[in-house]
C-alpha positions in Angstrom: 17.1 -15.2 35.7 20.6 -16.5 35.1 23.6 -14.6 34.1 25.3 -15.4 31.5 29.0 -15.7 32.2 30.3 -16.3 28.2 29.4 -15.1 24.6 27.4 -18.4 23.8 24.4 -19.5 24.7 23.0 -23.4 25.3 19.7 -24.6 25.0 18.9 -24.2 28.9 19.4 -20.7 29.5 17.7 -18.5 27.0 15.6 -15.4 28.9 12.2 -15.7 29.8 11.2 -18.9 28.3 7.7 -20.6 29.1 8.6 -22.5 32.0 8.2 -25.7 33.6 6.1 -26.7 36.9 9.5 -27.0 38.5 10.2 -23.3 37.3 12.8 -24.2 35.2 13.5 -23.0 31.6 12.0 -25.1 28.8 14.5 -26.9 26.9 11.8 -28.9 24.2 10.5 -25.4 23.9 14.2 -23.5 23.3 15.2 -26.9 20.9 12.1 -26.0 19.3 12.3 -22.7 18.3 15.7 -22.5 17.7 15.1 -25.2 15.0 12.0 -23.0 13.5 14.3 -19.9 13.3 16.9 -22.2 11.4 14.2 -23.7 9.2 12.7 -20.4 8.3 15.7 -18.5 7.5 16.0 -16.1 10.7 19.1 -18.2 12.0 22.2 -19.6 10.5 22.7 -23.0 10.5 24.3 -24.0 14.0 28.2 -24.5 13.4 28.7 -27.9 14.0 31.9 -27.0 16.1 29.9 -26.1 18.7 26.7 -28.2 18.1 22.9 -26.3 19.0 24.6 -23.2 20.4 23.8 -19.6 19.2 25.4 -16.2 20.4 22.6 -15.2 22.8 22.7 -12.0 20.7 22.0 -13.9 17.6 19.1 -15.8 19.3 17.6 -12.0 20.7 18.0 -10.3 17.1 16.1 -13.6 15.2 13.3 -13.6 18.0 12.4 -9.9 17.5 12.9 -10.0 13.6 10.8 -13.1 13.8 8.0 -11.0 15.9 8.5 -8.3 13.6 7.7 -10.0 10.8 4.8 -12.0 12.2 3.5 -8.6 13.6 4.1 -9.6 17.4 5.3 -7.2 20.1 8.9 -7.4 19.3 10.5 -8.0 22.7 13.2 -10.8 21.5 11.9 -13.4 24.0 10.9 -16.6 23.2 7.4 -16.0 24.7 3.9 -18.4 25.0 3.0 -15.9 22.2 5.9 -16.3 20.0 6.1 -20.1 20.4 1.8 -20.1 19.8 2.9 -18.7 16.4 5.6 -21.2 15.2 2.0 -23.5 15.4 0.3 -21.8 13.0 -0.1 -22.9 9.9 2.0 -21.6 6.9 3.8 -21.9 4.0 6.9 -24.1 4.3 9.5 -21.7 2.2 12.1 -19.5 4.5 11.0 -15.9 4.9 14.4 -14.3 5.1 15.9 -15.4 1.5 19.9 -15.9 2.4 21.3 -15.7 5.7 23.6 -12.8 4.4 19.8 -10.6 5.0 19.1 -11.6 8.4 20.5 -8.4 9.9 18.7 -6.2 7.3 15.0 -4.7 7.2 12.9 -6.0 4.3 11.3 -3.6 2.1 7.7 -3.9 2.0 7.6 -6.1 -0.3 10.5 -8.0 -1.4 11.1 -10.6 -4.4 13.6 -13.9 -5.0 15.6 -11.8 -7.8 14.7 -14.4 -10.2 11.9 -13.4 -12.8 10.8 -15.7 -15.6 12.1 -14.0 -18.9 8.1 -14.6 -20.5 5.2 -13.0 -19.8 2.7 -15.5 -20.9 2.9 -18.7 -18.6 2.0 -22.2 -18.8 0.6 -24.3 -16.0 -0.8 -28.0 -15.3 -1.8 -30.4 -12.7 0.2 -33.0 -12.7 -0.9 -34.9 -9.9 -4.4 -34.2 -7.6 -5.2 -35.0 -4.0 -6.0 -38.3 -2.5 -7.5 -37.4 0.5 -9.4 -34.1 0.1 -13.1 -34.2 -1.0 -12.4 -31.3 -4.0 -13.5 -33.1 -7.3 -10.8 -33.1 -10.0 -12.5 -30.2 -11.7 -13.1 -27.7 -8.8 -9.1 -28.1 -8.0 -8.6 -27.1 -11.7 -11.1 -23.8 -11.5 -9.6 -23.0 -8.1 -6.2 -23.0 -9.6 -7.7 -21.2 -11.9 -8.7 -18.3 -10.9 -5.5 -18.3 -7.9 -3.5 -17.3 -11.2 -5.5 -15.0 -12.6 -5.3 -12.7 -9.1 -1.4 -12.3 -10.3 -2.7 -11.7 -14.4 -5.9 -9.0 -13.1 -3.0 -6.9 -11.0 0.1 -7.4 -14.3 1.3 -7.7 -17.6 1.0 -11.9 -16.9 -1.2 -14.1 -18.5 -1.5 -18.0 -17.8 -2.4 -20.7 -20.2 -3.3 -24.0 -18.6 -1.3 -26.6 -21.0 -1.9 -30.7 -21.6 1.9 -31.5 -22.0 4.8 -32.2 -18.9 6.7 -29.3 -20.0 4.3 -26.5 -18.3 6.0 -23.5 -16.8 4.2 -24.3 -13.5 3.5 -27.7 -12.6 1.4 -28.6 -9.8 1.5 -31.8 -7.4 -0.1 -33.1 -3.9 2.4 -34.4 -2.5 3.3 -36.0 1.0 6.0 -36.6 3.0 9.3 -36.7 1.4 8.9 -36.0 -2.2 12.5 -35.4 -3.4 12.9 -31.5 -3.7 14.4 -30.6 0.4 11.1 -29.3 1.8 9.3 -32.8 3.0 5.9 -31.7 4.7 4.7 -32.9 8.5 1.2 -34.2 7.7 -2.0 -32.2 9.0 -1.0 -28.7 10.2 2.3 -26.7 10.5 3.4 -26.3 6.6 1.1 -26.6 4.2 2.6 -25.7 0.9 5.6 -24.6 -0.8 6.5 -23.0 -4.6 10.0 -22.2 -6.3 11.3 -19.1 -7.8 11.6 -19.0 -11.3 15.1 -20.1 -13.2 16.4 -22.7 -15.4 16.4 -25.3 -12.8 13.9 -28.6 -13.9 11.7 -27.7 -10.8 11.6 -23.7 -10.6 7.9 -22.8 -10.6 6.4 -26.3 -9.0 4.4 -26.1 -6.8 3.5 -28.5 -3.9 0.5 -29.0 -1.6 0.5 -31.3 1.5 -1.8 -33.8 0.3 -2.2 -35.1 4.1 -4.1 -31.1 4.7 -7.9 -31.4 4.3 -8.2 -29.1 1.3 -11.5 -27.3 1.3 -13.2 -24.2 -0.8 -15.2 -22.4 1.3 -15.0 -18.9 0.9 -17.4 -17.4 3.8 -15.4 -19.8 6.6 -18.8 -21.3 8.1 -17.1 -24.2 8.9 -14.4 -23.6 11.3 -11.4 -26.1 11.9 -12.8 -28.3 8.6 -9.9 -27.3 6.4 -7.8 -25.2 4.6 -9.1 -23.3 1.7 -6.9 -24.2 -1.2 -7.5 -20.9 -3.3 -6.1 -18.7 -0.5 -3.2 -21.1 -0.2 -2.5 -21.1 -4.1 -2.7 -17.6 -4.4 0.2 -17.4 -2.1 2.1 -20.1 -3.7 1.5 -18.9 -7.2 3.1 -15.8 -6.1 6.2 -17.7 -4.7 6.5 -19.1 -8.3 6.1 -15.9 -10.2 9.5 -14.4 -7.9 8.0 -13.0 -4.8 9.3 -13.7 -1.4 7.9 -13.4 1.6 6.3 -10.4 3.1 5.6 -8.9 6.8 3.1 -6.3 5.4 0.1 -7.6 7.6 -2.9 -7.2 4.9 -0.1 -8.9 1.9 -1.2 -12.6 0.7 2.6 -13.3 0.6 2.5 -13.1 4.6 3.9 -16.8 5.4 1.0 -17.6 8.0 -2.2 -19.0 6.9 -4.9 -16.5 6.9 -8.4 -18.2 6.5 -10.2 -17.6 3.2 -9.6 -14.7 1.1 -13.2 -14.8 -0.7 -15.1 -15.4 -3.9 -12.3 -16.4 -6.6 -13.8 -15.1 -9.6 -14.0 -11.5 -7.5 -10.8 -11.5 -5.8 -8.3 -8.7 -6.4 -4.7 -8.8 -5.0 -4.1 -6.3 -1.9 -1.6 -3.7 -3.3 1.4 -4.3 -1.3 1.2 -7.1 -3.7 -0.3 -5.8 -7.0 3.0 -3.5 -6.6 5.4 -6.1 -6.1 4.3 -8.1 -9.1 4.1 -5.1 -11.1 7.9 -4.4 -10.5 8.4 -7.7 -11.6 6.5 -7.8 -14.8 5.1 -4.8 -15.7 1.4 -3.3 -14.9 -1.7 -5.0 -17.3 -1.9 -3.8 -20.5 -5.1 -3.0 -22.2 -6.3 -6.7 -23.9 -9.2 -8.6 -24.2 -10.7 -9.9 -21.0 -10.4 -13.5 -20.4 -13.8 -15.5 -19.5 -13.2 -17.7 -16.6 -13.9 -21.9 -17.1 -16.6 -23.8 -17.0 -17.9 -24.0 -13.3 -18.2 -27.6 -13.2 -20.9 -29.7 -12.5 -21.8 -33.0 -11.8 -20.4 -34.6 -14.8 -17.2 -33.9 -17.3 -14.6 -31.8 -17.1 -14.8 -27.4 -16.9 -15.0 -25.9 -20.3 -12.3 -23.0 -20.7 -14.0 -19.8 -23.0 -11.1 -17.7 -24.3 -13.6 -15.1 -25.7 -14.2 -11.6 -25.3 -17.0 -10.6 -22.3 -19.8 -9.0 -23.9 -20.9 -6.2 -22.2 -23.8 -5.5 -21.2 -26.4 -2.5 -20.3 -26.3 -1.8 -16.6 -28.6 0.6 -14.5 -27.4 3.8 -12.5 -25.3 3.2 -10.0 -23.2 5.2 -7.2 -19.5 6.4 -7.7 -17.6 5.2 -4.8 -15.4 8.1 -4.9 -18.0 10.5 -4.7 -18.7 9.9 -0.7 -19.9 10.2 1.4 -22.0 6.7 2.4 -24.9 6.3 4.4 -24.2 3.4 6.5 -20.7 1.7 6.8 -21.0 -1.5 9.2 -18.4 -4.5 10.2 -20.3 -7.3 9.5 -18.5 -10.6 10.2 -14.8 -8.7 10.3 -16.0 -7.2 6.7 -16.8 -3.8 5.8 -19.4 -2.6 4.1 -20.1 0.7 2.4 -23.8 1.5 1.5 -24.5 4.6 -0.6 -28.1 4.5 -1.6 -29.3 1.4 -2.9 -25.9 0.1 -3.3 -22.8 -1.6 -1.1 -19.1 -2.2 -1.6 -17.6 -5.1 0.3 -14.2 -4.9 1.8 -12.2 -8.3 3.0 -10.2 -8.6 6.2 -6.9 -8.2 3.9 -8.4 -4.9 3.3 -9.4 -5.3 -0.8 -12.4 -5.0 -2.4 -14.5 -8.0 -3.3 -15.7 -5.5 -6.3 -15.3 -1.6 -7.5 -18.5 -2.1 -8.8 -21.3 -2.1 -6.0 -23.5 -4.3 -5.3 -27.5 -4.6 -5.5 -28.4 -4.2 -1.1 -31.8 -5.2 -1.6 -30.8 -8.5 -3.7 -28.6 -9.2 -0.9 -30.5 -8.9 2.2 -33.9 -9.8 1.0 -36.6 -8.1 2.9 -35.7 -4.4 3.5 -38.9 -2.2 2.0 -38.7 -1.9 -1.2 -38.9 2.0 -1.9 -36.1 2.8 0.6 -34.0 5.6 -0.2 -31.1 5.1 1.6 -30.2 2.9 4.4 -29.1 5.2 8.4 -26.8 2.5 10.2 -26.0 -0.7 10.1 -24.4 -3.0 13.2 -23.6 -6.4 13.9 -25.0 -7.3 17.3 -22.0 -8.3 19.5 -24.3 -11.2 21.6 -25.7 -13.3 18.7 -24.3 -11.8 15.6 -27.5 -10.5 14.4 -27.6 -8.0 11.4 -29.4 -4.7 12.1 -30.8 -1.9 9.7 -31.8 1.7 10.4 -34.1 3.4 8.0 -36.2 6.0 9.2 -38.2 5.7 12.7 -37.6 1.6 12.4 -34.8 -1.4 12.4 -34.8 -4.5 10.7 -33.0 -7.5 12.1 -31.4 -10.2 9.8 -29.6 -13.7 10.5 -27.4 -13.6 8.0 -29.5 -12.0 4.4 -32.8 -13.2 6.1 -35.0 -10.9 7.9 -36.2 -12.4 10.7 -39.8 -12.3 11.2 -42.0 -9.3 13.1 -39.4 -7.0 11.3 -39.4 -3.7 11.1 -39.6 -2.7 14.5 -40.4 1.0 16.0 -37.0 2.4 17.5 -38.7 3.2 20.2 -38.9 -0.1 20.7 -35.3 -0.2 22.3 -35.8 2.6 24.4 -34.8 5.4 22.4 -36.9 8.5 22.7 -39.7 9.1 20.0 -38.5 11.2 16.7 -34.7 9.6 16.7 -32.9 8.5 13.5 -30.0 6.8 14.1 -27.1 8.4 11.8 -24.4 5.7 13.1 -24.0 2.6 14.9 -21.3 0.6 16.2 -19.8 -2.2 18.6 -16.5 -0.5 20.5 -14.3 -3.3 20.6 -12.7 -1.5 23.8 -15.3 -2.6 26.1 -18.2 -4.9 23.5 -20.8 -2.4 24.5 -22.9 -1.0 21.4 -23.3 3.0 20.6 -26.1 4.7 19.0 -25.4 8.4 17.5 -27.7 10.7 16.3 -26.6 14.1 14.8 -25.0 15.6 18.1 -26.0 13.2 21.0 -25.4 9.0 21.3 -26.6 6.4 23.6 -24.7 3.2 24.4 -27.1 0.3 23.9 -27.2 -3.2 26.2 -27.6 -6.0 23.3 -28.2 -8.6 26.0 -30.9 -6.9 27.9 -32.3 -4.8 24.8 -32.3 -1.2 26.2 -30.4 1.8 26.3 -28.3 2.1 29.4 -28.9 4.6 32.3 -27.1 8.2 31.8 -27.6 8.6 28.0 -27.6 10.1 26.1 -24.4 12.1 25.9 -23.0 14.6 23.7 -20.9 14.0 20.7 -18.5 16.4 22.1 -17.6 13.5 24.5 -15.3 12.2 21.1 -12.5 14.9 20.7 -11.6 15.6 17.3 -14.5 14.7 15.1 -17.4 17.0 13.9 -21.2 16.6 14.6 -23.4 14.7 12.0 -21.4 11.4 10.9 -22.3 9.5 8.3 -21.4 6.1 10.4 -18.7 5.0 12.5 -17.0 1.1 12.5 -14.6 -0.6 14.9 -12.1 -2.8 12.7 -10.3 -5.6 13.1 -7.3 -3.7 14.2 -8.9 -2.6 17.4 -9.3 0.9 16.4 -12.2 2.9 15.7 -12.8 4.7 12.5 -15.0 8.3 12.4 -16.5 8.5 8.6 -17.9 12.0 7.6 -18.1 13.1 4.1 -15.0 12.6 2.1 -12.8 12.3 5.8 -12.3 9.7 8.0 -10.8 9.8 11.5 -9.1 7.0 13.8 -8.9 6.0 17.4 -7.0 4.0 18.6 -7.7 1.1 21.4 -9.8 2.7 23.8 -8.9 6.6 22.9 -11.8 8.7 23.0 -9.7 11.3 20.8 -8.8 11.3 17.5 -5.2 10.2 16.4 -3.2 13.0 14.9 -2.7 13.1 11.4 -6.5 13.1 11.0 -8.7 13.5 9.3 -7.9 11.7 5.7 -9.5 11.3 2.5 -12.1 8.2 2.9 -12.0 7.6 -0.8 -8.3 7.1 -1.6 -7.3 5.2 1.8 -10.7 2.8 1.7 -12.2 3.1 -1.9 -8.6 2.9 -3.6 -9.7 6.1 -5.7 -6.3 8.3 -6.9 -6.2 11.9 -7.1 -9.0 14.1 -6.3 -11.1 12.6 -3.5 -14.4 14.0 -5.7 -12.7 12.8 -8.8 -14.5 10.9 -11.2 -14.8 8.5 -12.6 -12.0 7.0 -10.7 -9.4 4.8 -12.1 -9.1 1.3 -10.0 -6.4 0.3 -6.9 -4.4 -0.7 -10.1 -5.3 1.5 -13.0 -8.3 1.5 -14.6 -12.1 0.8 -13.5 -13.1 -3.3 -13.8 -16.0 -5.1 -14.8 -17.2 -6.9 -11.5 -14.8 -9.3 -10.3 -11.6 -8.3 -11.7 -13.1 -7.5 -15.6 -14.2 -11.4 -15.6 -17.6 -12.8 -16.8 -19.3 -16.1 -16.3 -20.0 -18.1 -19.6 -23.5 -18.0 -21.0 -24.8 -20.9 -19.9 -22.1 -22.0 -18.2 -23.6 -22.7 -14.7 -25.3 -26.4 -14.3 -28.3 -27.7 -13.0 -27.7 -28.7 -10.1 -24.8 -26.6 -8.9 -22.1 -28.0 -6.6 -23.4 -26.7 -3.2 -19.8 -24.4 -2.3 -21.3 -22.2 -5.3 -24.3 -21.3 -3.5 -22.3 -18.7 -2.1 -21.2 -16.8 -5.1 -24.1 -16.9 -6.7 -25.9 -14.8 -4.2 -23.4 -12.2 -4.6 -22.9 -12.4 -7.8 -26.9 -12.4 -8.3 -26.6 -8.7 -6.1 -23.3 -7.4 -8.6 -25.8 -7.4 -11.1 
């Protein structure tokens, strides 16, 4: 590694940079990340006294804030890692607002300064994609329902407006486009918005029309776009004040995330319900506003500005009573089952609904007298979904059970009499446990029996009681312990419980304040809600046929209710 003899630094000589095959520094690679850190607000613009060089100091301090903020190890080195990042996919607005901040720790979630001085909004599209395969009307609902995440979680409301003087106007653009922030074609940026103010363009915002635009909210096909609600969600926010955040679960983190989920059920994580409610207030109470017209294969959505009517629904469980019965990561979700019943939590950590859904209208096939449902685990070699009731286990592909289920448990070598109480795959080594009251096995997926040596004692996990309700790994690596109303955590590959545990399951998972036995429970941003943020669909709104992305929502909306 050189030593550097002055204050400044070239582009040659930064520490620890990927290298060449000759084992010298990468300059394309230095070029390029210095020019990212420029574009995205974690470097000053180069003096042009002394062309591309940066105090090596400088260059350290914007590396590590840059990791920080991406959630990276923060080591200030331009690593593979680091560099891998720049590539993703985001949004193309700087994340450090000013260069007068880049010294100082954002709060956790941080906003332009700029609010508009209204709380009911307009918005239009003024021009739509040329290139994505989204019909007019689907862009429209998308957009939609992207706004309505900010209106569910404030005092907002949006009001979609014929004329060219909307509040928020939205194009698909390429290229340059005549407002400083061209996009690069397929990949890298893919959006932008701009605070509110009394500027002509504060509020636009721009999608790279060149970005295959998709809606697919379950991701099943990987690499064949970008969903636009996620990425509207974000921008929408962008236009409403808020900057960017480096709270990992917030949709105002810069990087695209994938798919947030079904639009008409999607709720704002609270690191960003908060930050628009210090903008603009929390919701008041106010009639709740129907959703439009899904469309169909012919004319434009119809928008119903009417009041929901509600209607009878049966018993169901109080997600802040816990505890649950089974809680399983199924496809990086979680789900909570309490009796006939599940809650569904997104990667971003929110609920699809605070109401619960129907289990047996969701996977179709479990017996129909069931009382409550053991354990539930993904299987780690062929993503298989399996159920423990009783002395047998059901296996799904996807919400269809596969045939010659149930199945005896003895039938993967457990001993005769067992009920499994919990089941998980420990992301520290892929192998898959089985716990009953006080003992566990761990379980080979791939040959389909339990592994010599087992089983063991409970006591083997340090810090946790016997009898769990169900244990999950997350997508954080660490392991989560549910009895009860407690929960506990290890993390990596502990086999002992973090300190500061255990905590109360229902205010830290079920967003439930107070009491952890409190009910009824008011919602992560005050106040319970009708499935999918206190929306409805129109009577007769849905059309034969439906657009196949629909299919989707419909199931789940079908087990909501």
């Amino acid at each position: 590694m050189l030593r550097l003899p002055a204050l400044w630094l070239g582009l040659g000589t930064l520490l620890c940079l990927p290298h060449s095959p000759a084992g010298r520094p990468s300059t394309q690679s230095l070029s390029k990340g210095v020019d990212w850190l420029t574009r995205y607000g974690y470097l000053p613009p180069p003096d042009p006294m002394q062309a591309r060089l940066q105090t090596a100091e400088g260059l350290h301090d914007a590396v590590r804030m840059m990791q920080k903020f991406a959630g990276l190890q923060e080591t200030g080195i331009l690593d593979d890692r680091t560099l891998a990042m720049m590539d993703q996919p985001r949004c193309s607005l700087p994340d450090i607002i000013g260069t007068s901040e880049l010294m100082r720790r954002r709060k956790r979630y941080a906003h332009s300064g700029s609010v508009w001085p209204v709380k009911e909004l307009t918005w239009r599209v003024r021009s739509y994609s040329q290139a994505s395969g989204l019909p007019r009307d689907h862009v429209r609902t998308l957009l939609f329902y992207a706004l309505q995440a900010w209106a569910n979680a404030s005092a907002l409301t949006f009001r979609e407006a014929p004329g060219p003087d909307a509040d928020i106007l939205v194009d698909f653009s390429r290229s340059f486009h005549e407002d400083g922030y061209p996009f690069d074609g397929p990949g890298s940026t893919l959006a932008h918005a701009f605070f509110p103010g009394e500027h002509p363009i504060s509020g636009d915002t721009h999608f790279d029309d060149e970005e295959t635009w998709i809606y697919d909210p379950q991701a099943k096909q990987q690499g064949a776009g970008t969903d636009l609600f996620a990425v509207a969600v974000h921008e929408f926010g962008h236009a409403l004040g808020l900057a960017h955040s480096s709270t990992k679960e917030s949709i105002m983190m810069p990087y695209y995330q994938g798919p947030v989920g079904l639009p008409h059920l999607y709720q704002l994580p609270p690191d960003d319900a908060l930050g628009i409610q210090t903008l603009y207030g929390e919701q008041p109470a106010r009639p709740r506003l129907l959703p439009p017209r899904l469309p169909g294969p012919s004319g434009a959505p119809h928008l119903c500005w009417s009041v929901c009517p509600r209607r009878p629904r049966p018993p169901v469980p109080d997600r802040c009573q816990a505890h649950f019965d089974a809680i399983a990561n199924i496809r990086g979700e979680v789900f909570f089952f309490k009796k006939k019943h599940f809650w569904r939590m997104q990667p971003a950590r929110n609920l699809v609904s605070l109401e619960p859904a129907q289990t047996q209208r969701f996977w179709m096939g479990l017996p129909s007298d069931f009382g409550a449902i053991d354990a539930v685990y993904e299987r780690s070699n062929d993503s298989k979904i399996i159920f423990f009731i009783g002395q047998h286990f059901w296996v799904f592909t996807d919400t269809r059970v596969d045939p010659g289920s149930p199945r005896p448990i003895t039938d993967l070598g457990l001993p005769p009499g067992v009920t499994v109480v919990a089941a998980f795959v420990w992301g520290h080594n892929g192998k898959t446990y089985l716990f009953e009251s006080s003992r566990y096995w761990r379980f080979d997926d791939r040959a389909g029996n339990v592994e010599p040596g087992y089983p063991r004692s409970v006591t083997l996990w340090k810090g946790v009681p016997p009898g769990l309700d169900d244990i999950i790994s997350w997508n954080d690596g660490s392991t989560y312990f549910f009895k009860d109303t407690q929960y506990w955590r290890f993390l990596g590959g502990s086999v002992e419980a973090e300190s500061g545990y255990p905590r109360s399951s229902p205010q830290d998972w079920m967003y439930c304040q107070g009491s952890p036995t409190a009910s009824p429970a008011p919602g992560p941003r005050g106040g319970s809600r009708e499935p999918g943020g206190g929306q409805c669909l129109c009577s007769g709104a849905l059309p034969d046929p439906l657009p196949a992305f629909l299919t989707w929502t419909l199931a789940l909306a079908w087990a909501l209710w």
